[in-house]
BABA-341825 format. One record per residue: residue in three letters; x, y, z of N, C-alpha, C in turn. Coordinates in steps of 0.1 Angstrom, whole numbers, padded with zeros to 4 digits, always signed. Example, Ala and Ser with C-alpha at 12.3 -4.5 7.8 and 13.67 -1.06 7.14 Angstrom:
// residues 2
ALA+0132-0057+0078+0123-0045+0078+0132-0033+0078;SER+0128-0022+0071+0137-0011+0071+0129+0000+0079;
***
This chain:
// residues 183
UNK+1032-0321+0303+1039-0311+0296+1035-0297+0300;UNK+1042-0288+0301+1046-0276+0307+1043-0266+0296;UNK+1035-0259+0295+1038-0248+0283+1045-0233+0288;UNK+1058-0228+0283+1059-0218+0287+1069-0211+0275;UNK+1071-0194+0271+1080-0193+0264+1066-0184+0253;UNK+1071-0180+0247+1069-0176+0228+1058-0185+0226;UNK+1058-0199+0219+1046-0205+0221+1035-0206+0229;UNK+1036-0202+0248+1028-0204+0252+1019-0189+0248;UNK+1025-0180+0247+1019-0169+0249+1012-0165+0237;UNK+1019-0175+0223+1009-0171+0208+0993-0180+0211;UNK+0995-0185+0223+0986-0193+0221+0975-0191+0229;UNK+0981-0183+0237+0970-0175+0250+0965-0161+0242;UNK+0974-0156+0230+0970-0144+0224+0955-0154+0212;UNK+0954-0163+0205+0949-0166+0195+0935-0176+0206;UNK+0934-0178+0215+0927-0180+0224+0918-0166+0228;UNK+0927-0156+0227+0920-0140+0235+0911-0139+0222;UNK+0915-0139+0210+0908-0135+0197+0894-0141+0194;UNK+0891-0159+0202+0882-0161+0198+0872-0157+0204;UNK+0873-0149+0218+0860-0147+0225+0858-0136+0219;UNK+0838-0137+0217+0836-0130+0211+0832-0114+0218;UNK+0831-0109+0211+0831-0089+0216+0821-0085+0206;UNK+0813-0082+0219+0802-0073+0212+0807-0058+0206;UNK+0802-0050+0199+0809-0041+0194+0806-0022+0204;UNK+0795-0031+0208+0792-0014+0217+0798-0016+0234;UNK+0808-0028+0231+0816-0028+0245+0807-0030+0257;UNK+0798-0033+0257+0786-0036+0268+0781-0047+0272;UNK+0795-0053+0276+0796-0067+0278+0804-0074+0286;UNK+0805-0087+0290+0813-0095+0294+0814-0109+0288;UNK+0821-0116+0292+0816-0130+0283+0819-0142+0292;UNK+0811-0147+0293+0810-0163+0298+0803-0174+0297;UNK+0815-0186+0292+0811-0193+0282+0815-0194+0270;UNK+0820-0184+0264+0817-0180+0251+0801-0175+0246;UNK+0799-0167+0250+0784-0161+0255+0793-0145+0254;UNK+0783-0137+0242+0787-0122+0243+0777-0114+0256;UNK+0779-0105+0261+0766-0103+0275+0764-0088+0271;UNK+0749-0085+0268+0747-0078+0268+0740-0065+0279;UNK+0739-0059+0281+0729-0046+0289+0731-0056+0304;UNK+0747-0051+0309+0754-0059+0318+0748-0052+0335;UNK+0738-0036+0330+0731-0036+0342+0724-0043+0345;UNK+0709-0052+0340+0698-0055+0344+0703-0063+0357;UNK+0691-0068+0364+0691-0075+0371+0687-0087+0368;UNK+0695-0094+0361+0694-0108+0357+0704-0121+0366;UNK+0698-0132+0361+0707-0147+0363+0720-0137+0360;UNK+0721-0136+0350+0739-0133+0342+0741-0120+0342;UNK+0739-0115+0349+0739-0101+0353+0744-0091+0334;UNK+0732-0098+0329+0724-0094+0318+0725-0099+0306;UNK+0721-0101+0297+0713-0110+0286+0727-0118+0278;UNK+0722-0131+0276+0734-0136+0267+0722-0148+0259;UNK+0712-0146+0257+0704-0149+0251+0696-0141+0244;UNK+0697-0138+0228+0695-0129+0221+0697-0130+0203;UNK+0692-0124+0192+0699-0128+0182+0697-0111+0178;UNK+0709-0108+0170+0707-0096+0166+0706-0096+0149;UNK+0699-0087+0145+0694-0086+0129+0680-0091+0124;UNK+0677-0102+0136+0660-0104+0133+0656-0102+0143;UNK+0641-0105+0138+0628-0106+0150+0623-0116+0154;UNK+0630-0124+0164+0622-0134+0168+0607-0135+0178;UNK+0602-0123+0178+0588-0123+0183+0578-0125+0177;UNK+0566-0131+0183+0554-0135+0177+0547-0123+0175;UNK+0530-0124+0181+0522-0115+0173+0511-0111+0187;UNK+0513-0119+0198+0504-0117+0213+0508-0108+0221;UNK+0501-0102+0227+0502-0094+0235+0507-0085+0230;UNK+0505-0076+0217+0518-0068+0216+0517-0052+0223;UNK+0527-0048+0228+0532-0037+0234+0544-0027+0227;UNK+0538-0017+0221+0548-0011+0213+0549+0005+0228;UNK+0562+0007+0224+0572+0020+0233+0580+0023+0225;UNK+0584+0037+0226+0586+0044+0216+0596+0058+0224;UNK+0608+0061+0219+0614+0071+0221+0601+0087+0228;UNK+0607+0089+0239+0616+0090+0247+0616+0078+0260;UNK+0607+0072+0262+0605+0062+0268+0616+0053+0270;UNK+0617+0048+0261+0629+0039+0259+0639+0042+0248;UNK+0653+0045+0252+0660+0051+0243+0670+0041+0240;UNK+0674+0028+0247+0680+0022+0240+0677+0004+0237;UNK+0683-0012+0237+0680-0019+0238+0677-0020+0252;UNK+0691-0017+0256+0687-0019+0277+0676-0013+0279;UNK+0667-0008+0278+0659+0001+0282+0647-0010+0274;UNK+0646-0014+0265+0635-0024+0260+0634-0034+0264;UNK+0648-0045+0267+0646-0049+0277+0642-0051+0294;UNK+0645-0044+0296+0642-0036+0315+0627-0034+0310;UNK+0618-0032+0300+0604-0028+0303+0595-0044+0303;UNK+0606-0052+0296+0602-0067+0294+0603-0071+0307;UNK+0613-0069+0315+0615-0070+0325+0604-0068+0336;UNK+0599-0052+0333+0593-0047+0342+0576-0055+0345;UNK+0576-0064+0332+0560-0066+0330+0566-0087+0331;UNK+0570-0085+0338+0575-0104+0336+0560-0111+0335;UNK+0545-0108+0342+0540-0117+0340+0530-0113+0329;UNK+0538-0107+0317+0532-0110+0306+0542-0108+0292;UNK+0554-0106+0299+0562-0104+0282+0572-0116+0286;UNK+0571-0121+0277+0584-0132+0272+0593-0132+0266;UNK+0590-0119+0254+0604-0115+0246+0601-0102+0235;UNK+0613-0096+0234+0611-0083+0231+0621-0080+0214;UNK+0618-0068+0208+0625-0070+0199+0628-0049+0201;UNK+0639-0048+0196+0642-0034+0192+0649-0032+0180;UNK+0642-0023+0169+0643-0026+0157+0633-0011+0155;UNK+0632-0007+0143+0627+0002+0136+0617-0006+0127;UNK+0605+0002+0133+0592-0006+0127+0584+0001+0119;UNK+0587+0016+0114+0577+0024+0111+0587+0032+0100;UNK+0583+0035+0087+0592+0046+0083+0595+0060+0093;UNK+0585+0063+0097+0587+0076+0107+0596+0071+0119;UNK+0602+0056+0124+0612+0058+0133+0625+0053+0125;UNK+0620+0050+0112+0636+0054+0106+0641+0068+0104;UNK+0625+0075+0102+0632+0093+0097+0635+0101+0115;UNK+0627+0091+0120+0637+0102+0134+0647+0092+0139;UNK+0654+0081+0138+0664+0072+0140+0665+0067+0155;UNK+0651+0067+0159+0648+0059+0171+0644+0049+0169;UNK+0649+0039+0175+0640+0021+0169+0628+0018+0180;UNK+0617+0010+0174+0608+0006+0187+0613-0004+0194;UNK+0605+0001+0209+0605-0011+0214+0595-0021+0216;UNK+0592-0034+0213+0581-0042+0213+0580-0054+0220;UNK+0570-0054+0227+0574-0065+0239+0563-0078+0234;UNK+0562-0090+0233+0552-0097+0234+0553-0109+0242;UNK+0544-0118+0241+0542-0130+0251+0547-0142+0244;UNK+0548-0142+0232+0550-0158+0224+0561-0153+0218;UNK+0571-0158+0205+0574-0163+0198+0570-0165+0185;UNK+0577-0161+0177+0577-0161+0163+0571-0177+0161;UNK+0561-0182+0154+0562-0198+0149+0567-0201+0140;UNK+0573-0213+0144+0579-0223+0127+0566-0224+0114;UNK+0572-0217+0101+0569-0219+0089+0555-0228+0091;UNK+0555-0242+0094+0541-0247+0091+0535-0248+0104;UNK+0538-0233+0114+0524-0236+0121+0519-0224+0122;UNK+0501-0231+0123+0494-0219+0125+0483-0220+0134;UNK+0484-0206+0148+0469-0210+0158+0461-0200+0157;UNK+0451-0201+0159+0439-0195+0158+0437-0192+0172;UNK+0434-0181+0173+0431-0175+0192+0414-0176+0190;UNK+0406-0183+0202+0393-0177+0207+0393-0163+0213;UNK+0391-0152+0205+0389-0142+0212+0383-0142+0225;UNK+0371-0148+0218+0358-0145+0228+0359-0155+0239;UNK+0367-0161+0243+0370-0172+0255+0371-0162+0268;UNK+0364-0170+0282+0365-0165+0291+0379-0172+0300;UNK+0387-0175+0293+0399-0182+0299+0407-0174+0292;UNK+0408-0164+0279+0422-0153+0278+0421-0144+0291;UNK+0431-0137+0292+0437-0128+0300+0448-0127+0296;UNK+0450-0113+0295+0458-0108+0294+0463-0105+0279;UNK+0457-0109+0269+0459-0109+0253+0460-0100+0246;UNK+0453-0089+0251+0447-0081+0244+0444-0084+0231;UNK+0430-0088+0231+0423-0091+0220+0420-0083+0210;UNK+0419-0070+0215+0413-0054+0206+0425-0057+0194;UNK+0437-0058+0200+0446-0054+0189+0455-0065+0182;UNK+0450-0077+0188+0457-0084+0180+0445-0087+0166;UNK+0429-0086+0168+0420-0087+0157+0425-0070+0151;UNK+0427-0060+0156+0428-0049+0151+0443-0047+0135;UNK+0451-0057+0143+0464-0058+0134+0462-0068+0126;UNK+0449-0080+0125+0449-0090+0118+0463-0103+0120;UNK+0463-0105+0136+0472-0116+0140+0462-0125+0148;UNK+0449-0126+0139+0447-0139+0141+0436-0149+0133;UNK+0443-0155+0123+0452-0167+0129+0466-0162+0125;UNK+0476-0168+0139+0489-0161+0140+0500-0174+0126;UNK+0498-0168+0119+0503-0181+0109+0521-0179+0109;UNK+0527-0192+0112+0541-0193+0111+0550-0187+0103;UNK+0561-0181+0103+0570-0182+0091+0584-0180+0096;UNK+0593-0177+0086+0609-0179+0087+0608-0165+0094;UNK+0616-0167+0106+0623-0151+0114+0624-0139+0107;UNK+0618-0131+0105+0625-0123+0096+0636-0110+0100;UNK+0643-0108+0091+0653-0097+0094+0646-0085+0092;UNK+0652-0076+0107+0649-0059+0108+0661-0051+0097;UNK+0653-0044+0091+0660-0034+0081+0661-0017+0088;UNK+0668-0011+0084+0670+0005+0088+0671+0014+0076;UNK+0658+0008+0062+0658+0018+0052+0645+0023+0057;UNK+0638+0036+0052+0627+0037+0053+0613+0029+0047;UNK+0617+0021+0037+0608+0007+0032+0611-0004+0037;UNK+0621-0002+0046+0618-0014+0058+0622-0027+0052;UNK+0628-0027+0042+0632-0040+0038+0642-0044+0024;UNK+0654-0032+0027+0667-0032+0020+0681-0031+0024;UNK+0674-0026+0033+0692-0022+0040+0693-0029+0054;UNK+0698-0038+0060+0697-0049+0069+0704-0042+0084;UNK+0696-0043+0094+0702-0038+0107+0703-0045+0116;UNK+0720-0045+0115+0728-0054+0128+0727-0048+0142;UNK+0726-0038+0141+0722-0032+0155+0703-0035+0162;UNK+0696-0040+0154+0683-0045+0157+0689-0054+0171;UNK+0681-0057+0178+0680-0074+0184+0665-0073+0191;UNK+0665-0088+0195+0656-0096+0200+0657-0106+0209;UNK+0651-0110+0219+0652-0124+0224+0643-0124+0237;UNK+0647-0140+0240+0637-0141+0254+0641-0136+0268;UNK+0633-0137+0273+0631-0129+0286+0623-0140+0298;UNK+0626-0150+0301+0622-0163+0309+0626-0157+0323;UNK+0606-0159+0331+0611-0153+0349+0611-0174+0348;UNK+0620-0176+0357+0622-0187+0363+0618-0189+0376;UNK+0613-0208+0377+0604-0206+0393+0613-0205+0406;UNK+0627-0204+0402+0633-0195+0412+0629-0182+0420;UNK+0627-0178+0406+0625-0159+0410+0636-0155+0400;UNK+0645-0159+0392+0656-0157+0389+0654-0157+0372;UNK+0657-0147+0366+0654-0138+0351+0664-0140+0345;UNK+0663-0154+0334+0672-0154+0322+0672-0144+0311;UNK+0679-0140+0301+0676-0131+0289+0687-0132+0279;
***
């Protein structure tokens, strides 16, 4: 069967509706995959692995960057990027009342992942097999023991936890033993 006419074309139009569109137009799509910060040098010539509104980062290695440094998501990612053999995934979100009152979000890069609700590890600081941890500040911030919980959503009130921001995101950043950079 042949589709052509009126029909074929409501059907190619309601087909166009379902791919989705990122809203800051900085994208492509494939798959059904929205693509974000379509410079980087990635697999997908840039990120389609991502969730926006939470934080799916853990509590290791953390690396906070901060306006003017990094001024937008592309730009937090590409520093994820820049450190592959120690960030895994990044979040950009407003972490501080003072980067809600100047309306710059941080950027925060870490090595792990947020844990599932019932788990919890305990880091040997003092092991001569860490590298790379930074021990100073993860005892300094009290992340450890790094105890699990539900993802939580980035807010853009100054109490950090009323008004919900869709423009937040997060996700992973996997160097592959290609050589070749999922995100």
């Amino acid at each position: 069967m042949r589709l052509t006419g009126p029909l074929f074309a409501s059907l190619l139009a309601v087909g166009a509706a379902a791919i989705p569109v990122d809203k800051d137009n900085n994208h492509d799509s494939d798959s059904g995959l929205s693509r974000i910060c379509r410079g980087l040098n990635t697999q997908d010539r840039g990120c389609v692995r991502y969730t926006r509104g939470f934080d799916v980062t853990g509590v290791v290695t953390e690396v906070d960057l901060t306006f003017p440094q990094v001024r937008s998501k592309c730009d937090c990612i590409q520093e994820c990027l820049n450190r592959r053999g120690t960030c895994a995934n990044y979040v950009w979100k407003f972490s501080t009342p003072e980067s809600v009152a100047s309306g710059h979000r941080t950027c925060t890069l870490y090595s792990d992942f947020n844990l599932p609700a019932g788990v919890t590890l305990q880091f040997d600081l003092a092991s001569p097999n860490n590298v790379n941890i930074n021990a100073a500040k993860i005892t300094a911030l009290g992340n450890n023991p790094h105890a699990g919980a539900l993802v939580p959503q980035a807010f853009k009130d100054p109490n950090l936890n009323t008004v919900p921001d869709p423009d937040a995101v997060s996700g992973p950043v996997w160097t592959l033993a290609n050589g070749q950079v999922q995100c």
